[in-house]
ROSE-4610 file (N, C-alpha, C; in Angstrom, 1 decimal, always signed):
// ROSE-4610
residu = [X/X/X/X/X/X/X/X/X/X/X/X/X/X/X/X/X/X/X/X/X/X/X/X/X/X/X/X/X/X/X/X/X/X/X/X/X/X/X/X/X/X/X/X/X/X/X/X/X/X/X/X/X/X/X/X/X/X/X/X/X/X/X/X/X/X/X/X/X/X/X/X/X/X/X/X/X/X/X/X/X/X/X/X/X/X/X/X/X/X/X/X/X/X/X/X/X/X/X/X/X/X/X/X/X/X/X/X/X/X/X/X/X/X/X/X/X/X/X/X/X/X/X/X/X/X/X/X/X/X/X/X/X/X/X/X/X/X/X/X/X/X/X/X/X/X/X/X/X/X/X/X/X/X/X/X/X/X/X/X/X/X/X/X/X/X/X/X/X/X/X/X/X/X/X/X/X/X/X/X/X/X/X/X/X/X/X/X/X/X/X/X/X/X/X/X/X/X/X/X/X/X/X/X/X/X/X/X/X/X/X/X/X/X/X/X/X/X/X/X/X/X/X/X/X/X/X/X/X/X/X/X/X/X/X/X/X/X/X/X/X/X/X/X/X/X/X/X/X/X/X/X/X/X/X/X/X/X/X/X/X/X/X/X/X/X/X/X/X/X/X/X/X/X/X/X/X/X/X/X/X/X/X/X/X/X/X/X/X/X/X/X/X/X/X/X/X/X/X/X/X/X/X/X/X/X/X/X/X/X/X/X/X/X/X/X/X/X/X/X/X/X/X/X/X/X/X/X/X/X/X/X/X/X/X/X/X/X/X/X/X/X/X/X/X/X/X/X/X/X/X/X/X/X/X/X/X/X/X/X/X/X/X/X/X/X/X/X/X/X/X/X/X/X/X/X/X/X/X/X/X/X/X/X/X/X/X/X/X/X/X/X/X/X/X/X/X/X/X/X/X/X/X/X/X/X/X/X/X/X/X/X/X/X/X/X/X/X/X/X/X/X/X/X/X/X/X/X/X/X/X/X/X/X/X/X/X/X/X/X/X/X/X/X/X/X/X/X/X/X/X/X/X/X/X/X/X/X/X/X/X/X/X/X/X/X/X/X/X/X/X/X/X/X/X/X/X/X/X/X/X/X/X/X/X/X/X/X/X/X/X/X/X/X/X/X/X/X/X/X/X/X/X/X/X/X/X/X/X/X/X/X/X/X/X/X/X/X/X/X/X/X/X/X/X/X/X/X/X/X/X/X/X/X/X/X/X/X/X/X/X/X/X/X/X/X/X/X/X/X/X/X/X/X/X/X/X/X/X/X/X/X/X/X/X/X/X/X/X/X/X/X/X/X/X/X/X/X/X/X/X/X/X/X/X/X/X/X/X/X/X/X/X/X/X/X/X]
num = [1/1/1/2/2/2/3/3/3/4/4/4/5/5/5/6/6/6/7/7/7/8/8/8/9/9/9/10/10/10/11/11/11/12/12/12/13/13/13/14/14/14/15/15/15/16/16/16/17/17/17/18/18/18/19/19/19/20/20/20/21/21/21/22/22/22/23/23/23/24/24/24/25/25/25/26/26/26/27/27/27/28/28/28/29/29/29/30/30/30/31/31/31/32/32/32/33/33/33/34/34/34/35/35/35/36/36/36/37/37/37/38/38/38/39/39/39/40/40/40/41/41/41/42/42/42/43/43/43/44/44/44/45/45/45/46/46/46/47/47/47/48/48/48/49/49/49/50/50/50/51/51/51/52/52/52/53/53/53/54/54/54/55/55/55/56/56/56/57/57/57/58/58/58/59/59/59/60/60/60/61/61/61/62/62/62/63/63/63/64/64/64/65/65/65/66/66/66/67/67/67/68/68/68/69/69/69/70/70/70/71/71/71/72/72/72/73/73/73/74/74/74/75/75/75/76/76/76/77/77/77/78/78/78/79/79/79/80/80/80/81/81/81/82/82/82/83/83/83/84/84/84/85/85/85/86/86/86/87/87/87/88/88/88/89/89/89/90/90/90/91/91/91/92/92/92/93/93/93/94/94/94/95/95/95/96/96/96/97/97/97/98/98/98/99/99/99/100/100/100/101/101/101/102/102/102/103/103/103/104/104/104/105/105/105/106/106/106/107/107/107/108/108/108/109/109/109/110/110/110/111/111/111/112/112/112/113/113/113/114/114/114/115/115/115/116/116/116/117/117/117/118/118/118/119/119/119/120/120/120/121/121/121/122/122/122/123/123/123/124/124/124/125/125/125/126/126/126/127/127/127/128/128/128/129/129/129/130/130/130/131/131/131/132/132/132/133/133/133/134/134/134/135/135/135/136/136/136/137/137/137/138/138/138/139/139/139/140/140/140/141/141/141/142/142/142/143/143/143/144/144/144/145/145/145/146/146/146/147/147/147/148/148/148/149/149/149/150/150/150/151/151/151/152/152/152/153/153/153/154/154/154/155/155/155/156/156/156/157/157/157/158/158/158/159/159/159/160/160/160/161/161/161/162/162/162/163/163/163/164/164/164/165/165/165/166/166/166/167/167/167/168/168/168/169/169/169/170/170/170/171/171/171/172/172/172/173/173/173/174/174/174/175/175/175/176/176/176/177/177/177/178/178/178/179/179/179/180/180/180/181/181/181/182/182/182/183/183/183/184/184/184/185/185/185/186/186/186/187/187/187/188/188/188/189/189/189/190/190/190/191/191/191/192/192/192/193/193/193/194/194/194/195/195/195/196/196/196/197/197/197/198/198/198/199/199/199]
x = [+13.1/+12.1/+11.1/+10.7/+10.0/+8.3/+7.6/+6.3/+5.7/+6.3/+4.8/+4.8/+3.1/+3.2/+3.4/+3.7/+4.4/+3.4/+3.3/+2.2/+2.0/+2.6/+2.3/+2.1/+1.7/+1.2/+2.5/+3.5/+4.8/+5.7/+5.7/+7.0/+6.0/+4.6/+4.2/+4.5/+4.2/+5.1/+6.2/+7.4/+8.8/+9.2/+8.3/+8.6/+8.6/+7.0/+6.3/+7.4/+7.7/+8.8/+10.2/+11.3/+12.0/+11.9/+10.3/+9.9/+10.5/+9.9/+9.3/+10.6/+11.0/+12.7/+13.6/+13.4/+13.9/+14.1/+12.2/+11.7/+12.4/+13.0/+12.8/+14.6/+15.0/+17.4/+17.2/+16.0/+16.3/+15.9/+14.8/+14.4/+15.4/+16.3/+17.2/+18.4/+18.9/+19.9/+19.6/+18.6/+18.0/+17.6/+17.3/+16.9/+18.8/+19.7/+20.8/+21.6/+21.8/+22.3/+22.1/+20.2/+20.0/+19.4/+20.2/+20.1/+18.9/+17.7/+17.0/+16.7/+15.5/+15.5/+14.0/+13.2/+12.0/+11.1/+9.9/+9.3/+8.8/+8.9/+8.6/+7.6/+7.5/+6.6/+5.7/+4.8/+3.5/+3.7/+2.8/+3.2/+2.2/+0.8/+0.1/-0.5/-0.3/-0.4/-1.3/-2.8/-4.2/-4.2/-3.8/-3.4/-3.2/-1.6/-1.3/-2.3/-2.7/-3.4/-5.2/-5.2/-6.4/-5.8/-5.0/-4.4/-4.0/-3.2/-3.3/-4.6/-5.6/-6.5/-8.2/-8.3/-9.8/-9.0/-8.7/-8.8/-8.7/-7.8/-7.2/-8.8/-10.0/-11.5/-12.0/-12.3/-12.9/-12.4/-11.4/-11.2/-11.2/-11.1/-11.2/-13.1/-13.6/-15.3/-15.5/-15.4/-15.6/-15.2/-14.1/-14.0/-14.7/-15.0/-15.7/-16.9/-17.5/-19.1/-19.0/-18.1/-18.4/-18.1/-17.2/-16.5/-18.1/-18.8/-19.7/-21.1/-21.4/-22.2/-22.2/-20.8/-20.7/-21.2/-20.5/-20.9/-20.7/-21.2/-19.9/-18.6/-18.4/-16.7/-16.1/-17.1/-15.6/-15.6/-16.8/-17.1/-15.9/-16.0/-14.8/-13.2/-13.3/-11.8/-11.6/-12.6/-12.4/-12.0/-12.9/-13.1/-11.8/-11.3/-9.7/-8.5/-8.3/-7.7/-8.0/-9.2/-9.2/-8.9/-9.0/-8.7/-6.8/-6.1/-4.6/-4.2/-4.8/-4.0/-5.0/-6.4/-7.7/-6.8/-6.7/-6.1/-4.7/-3.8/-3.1/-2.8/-4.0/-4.5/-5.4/-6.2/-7.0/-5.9/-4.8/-3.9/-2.6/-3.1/-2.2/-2.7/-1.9/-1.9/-2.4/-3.1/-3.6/-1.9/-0.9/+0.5/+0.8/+0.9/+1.6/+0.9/-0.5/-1.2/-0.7/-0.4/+0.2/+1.7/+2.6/+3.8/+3.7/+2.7/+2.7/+2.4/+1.7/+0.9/+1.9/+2.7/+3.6/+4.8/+5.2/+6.3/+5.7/+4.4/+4.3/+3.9/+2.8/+3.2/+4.3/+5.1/+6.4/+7.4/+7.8/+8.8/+8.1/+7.0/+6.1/+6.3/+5.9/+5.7/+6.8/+7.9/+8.8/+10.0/+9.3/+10.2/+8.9/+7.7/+6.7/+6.2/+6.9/+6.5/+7.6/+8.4/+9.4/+10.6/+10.6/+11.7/+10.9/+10.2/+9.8/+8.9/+8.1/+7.3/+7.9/+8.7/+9.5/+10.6/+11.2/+12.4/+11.4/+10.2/+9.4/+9.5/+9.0/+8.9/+9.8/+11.2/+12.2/+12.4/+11.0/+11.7/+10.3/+9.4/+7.8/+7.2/+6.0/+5.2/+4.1/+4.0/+3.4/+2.4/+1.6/-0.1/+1.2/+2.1/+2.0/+3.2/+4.0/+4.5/+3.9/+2.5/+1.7/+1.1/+0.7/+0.2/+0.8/+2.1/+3.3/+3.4/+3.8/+4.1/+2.8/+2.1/+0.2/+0.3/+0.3/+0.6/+1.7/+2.7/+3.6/+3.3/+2.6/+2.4/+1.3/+0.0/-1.2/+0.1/+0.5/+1.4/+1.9/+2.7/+3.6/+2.4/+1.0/+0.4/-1.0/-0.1/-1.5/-1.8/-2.6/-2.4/-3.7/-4.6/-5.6/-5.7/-6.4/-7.2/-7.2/-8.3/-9.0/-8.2/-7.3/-6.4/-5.6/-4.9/-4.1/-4.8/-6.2/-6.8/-6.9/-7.3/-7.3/-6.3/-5.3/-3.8/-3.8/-3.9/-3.5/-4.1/-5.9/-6.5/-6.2/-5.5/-5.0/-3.7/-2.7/-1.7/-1.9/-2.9/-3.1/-4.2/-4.7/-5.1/-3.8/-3.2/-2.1/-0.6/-0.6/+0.4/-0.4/-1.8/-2.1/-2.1/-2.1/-2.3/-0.6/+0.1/+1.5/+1.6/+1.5/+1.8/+1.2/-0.2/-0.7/+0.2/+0.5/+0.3/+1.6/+2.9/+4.1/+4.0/+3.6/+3.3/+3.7/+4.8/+5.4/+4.6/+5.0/+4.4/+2.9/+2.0/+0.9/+0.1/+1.0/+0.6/+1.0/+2.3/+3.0/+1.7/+1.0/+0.0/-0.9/-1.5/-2.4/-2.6/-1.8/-1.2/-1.0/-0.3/+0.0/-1.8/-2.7/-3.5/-4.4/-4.7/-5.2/-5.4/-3.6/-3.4/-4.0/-3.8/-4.2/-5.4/-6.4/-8.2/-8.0/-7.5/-7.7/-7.3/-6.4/-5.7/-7.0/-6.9/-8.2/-9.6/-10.0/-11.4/-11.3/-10.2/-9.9/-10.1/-9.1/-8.7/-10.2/-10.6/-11.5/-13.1/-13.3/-14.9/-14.9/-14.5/-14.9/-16.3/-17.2/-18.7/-18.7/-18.0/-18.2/-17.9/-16.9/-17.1/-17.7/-18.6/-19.3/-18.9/-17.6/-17.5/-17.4/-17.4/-17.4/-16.4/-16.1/-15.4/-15.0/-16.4/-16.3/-16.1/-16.0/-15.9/-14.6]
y = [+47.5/+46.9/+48.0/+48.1/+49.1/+49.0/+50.0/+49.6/+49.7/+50.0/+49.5/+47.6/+47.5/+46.4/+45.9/+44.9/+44.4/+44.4/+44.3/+44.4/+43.1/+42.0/+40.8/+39.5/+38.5/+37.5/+36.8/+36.8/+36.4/+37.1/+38.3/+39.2/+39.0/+39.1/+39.2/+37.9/+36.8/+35.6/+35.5/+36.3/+36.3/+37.3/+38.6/+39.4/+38.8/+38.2/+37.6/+36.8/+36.0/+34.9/+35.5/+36.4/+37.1/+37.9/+38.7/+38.8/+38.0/+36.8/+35.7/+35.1/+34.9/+34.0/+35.3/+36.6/+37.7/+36.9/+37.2/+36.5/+35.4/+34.0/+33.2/+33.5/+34.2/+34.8/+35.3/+36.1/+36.8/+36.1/+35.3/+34.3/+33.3/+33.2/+31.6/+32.9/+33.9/+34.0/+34.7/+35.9/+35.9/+34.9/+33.6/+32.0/+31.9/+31.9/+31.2/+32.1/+33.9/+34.8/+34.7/+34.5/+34.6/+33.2/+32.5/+30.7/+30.6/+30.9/+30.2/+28.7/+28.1/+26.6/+26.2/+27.6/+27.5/+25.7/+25.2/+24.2/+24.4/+22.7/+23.0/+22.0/+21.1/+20.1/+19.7/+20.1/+19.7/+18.3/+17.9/+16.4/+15.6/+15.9/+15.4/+15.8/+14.5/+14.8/+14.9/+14.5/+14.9/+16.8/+16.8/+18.5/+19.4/+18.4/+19.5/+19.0/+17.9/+17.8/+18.9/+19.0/+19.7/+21.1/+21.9/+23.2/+23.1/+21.8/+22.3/+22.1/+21.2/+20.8/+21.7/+21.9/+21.9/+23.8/+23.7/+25.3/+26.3/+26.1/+27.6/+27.5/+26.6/+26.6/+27.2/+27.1/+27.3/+28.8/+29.1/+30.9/+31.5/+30.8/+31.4/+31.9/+31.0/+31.2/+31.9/+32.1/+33.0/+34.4/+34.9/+35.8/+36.0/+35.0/+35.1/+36.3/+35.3/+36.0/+36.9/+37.4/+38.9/+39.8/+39.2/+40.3/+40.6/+39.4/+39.3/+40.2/+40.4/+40.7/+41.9/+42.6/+43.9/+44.9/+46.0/+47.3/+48.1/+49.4/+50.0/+50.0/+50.9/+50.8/+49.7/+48.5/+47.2/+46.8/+47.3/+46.9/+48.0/+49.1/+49.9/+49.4/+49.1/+48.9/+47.7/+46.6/+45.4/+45.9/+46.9/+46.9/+47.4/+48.5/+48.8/+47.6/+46.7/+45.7/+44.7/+44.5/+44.1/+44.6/+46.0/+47.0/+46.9/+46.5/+46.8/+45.3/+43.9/+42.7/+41.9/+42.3/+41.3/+41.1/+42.1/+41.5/+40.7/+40.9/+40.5/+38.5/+38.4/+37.3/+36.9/+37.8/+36.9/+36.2/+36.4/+36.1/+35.1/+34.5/+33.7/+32.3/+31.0/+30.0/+29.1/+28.1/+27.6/+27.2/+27.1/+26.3/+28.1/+29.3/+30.6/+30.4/+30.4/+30.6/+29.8/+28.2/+27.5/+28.2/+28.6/+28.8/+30.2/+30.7/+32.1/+31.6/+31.0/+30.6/+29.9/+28.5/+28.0/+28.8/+29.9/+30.7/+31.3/+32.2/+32.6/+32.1/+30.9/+30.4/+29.9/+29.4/+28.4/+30.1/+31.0/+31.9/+33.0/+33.3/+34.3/+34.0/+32.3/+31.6/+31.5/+31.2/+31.0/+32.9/+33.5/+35.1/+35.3/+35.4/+35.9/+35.0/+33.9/+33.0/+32.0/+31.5/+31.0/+32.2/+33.1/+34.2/+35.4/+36.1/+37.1/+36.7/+36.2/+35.8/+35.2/+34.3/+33.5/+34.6/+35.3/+36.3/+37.5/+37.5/+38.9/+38.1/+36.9/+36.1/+35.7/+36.0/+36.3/+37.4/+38.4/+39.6/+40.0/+39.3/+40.3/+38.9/+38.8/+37.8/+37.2/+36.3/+35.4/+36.5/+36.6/+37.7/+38.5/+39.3/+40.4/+40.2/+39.2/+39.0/+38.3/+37.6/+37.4/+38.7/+39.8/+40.9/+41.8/+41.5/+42.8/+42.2/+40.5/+39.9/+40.5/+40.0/+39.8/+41.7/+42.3/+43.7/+43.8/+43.3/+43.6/+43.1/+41.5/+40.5/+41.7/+42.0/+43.4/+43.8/+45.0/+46.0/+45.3/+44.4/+44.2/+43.3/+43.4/+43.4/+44.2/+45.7/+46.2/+47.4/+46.7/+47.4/+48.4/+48.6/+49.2/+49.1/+49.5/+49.7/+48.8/+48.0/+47.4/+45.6/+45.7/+44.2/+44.1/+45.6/+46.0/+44.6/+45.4/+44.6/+42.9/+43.1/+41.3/+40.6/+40.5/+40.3/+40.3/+41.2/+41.4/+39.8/+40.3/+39.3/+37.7/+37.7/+36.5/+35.9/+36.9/+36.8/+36.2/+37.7/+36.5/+35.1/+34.2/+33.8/+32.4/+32.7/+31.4/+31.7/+33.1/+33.1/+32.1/+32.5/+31.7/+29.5/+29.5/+28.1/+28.1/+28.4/+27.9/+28.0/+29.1/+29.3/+28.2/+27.4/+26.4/+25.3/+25.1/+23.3/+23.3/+24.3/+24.4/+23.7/+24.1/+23.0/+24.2/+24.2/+25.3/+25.1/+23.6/+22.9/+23.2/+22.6/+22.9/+24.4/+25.3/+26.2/+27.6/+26.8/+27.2/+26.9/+25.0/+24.6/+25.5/+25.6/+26.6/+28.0/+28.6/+29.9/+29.5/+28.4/+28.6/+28.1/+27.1/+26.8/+27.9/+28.8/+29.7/+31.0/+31.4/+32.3/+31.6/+30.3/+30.0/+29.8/+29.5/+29.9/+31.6/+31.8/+33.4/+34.2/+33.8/+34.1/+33.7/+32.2/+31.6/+32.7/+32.8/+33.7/+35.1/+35.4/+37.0/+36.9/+36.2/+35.8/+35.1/+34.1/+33.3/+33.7/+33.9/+33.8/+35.0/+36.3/+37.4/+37.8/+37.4/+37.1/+36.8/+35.4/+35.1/+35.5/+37.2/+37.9/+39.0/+39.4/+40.4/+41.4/+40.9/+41.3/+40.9/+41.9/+41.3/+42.3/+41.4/+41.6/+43.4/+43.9/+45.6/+46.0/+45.4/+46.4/+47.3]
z = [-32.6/-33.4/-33.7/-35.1/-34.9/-34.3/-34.3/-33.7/-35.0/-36.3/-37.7/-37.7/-37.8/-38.7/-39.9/-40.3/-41.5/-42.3/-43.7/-44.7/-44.9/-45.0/-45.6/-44.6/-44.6/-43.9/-43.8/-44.4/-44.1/-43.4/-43.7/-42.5/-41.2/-41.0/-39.7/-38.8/-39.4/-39.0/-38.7/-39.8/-39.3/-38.5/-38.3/-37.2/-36.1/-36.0/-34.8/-33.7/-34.9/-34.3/-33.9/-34.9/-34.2/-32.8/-32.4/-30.9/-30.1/-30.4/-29.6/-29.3/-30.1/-29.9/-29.0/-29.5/-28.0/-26.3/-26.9/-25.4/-24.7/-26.0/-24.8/-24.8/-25.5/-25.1/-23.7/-23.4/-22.3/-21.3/-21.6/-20.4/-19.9/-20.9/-20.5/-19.7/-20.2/-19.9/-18.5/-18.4/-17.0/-16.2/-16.5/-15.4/-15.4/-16.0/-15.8/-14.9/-15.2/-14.1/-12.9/-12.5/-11.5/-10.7/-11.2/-11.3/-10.8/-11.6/-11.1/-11.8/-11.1/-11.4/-11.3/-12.3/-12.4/-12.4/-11.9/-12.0/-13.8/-14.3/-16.2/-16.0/-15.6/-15.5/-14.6/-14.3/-13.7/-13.0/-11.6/-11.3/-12.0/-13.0/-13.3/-14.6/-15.2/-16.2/-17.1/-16.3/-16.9/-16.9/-15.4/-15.7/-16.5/-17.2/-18.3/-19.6/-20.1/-21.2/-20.8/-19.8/-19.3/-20.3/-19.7/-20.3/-21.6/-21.9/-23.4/-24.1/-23.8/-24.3/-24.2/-23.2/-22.6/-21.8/-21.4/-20.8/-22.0/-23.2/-24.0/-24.7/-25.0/-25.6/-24.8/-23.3/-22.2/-22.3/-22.4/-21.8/-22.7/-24.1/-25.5/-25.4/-25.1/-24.9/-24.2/-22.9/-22.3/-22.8/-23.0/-24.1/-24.9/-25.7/-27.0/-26.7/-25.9/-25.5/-25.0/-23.9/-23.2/-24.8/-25.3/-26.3/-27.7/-27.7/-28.6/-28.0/-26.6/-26.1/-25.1/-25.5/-24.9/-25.6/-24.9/-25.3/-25.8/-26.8/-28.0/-27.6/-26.6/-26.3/-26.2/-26.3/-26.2/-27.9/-28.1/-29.6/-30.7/-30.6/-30.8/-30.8/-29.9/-29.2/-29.8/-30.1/-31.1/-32.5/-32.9/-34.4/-34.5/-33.7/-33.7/-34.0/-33.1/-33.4/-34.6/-35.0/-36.0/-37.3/-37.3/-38.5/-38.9/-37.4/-37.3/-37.8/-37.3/-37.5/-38.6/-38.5/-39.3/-40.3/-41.5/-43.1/-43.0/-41.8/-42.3/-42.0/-40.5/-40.2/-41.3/-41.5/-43.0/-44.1/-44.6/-45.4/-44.7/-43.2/-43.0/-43.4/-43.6/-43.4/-42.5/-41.9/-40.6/-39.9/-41.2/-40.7/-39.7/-40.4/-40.2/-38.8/-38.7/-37.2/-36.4/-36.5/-35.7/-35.1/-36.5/-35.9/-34.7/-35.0/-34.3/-32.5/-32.8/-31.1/-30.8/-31.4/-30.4/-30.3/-31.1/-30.9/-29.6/-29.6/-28.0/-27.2/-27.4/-26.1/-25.3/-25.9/-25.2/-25.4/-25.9/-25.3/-24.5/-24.9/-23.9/-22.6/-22.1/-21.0/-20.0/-21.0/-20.7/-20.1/-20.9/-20.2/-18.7/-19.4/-18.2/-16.9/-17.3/-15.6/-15.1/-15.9/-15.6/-15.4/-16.2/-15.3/-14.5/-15.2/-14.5/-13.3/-13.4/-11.9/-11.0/-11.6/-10.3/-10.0/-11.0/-10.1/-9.2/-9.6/-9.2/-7.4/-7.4/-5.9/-5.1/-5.7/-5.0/-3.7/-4.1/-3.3/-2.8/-3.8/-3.5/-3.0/-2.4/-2.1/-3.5/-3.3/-4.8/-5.6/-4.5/-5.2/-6.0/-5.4/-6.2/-6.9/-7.3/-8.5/-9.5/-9.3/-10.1/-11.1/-10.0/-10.5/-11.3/-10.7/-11.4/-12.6/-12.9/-14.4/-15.3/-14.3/-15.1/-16.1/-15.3/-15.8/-17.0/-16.5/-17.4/-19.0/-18.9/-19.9/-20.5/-19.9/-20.7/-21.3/-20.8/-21.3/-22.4/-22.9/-23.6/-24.8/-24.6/-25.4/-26.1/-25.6/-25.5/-26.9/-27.9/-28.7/-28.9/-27.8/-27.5/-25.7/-25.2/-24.0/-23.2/-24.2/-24.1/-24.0/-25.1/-25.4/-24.1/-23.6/-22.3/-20.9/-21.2/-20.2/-20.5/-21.5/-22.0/-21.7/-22.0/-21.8/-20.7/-19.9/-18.2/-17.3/-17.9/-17.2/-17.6/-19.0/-19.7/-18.7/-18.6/-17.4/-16.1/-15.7/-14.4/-14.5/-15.2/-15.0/-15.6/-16.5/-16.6/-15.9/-15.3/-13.9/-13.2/-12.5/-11.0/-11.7/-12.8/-13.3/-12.5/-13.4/-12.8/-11.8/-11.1/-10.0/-9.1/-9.2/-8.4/-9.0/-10.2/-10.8/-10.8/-11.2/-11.3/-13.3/-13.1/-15.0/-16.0/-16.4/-17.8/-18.8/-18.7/-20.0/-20.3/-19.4/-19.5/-20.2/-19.1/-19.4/-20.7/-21.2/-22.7/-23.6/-23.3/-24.4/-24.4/-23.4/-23.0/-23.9/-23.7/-24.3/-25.6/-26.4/-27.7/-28.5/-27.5/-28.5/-28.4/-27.2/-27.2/-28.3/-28.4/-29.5/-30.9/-31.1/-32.6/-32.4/-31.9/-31.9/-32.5/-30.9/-31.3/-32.7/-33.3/-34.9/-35.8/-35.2/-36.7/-36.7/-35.3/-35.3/-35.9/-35.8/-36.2/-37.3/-38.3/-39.7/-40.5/-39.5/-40.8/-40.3/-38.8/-38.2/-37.3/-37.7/-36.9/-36.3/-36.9/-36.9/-35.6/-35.4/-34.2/-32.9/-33.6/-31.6/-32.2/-33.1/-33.4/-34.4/-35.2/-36.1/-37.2/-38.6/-39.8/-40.8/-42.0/-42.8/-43.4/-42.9/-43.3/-42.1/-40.9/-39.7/-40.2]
């Protein structure tokens, strides 16, 4: 694949989702080689409406404001990413933004905690297949420094959700309603983490 981005609000969608659908070939076929029999369902089910519902706002906000209330270099490192995906998020659809977040939440979740964390805990102790995925999840979205770290801390903080609740589900919602806040703010209300339309 290559590493340019697409010029249009439609190939970035259809790239996005060809990624994504990668993700979850290798997830199923890595859970089925090394049989695992990852937990998908949480025992409770205010839990998971919690994560899809009330947590991806909650850590969307908190982001929000460190990211609104920092410092040039984070301010930089934003205007960077916004410069690479803003236009072409400005030109998506609220439908395009939907399909983008549930393509990564549910195959993202599904390669980085139903296979990789749980195969990482086969050999390593929990902390640190949490850490190793959490890393790997940054990395594989790091299109600055700065996002590296975002991502990272995004990882470990819906590894340790699973990891406590055993909830896929929950934590797929999680992740996909999260990415579509995140898309909408970029695309329609950059203002709101401190940027604007000329950054």
């Amino acid at each position: 694949m290559s590493n340019k981005l697409p010029t249009t609000a439609k190939a970035m969608v259809e790239q996005t989702v060809k990624m994504e659908l990668s993700f979850a070939v290798i997830a199923i076929c890595g859970l089925y080689f090394l049989s695992l029999t990852p937990p998908v369902v949480g025992s409770n089910l205010l839990v998971t409406l919690s994560f899809a519902l009330i947590a991806p706002i909650a850590t969307y906000a908190v982001g929000m404001a460190s990211m609104r209330y920092s410092g040039q270099w984070v301010r930089r490192q934003m205007v960077a990413i916004y410069k690479q995906v803003g236009p072409l998020f400005r030109d998506m659809s609220i439908g395009q933004m939907v399909v983008i977040g549930i393509a990564a939440g549910v195959c993202e979740e599904l390669f980085f905690r139903a296979l990789l964390q749980n195969a990482l805990e086969l050999k390593l102790s929990g902390v640190w297949a949490l850490v190793i995925a959490s890393i790997v999840f940054g990395a594989m979205h790091a299109m600055t420094f700065l996002y590296f770290i975002m991502a990272t801390v995004m990882g470990l903080i819906l590894g340790y959700a699973y990891q406590v609740t055993g909830d896929l589900i929950g934590v797929m919602a999680w992740h996909a309603v999260y990415d579509v806040i995140a898309i909408y703010v970029m695309a329609r209300k950059p203002q709101w983490i401190g940027l604007n339309a000329l950054d």
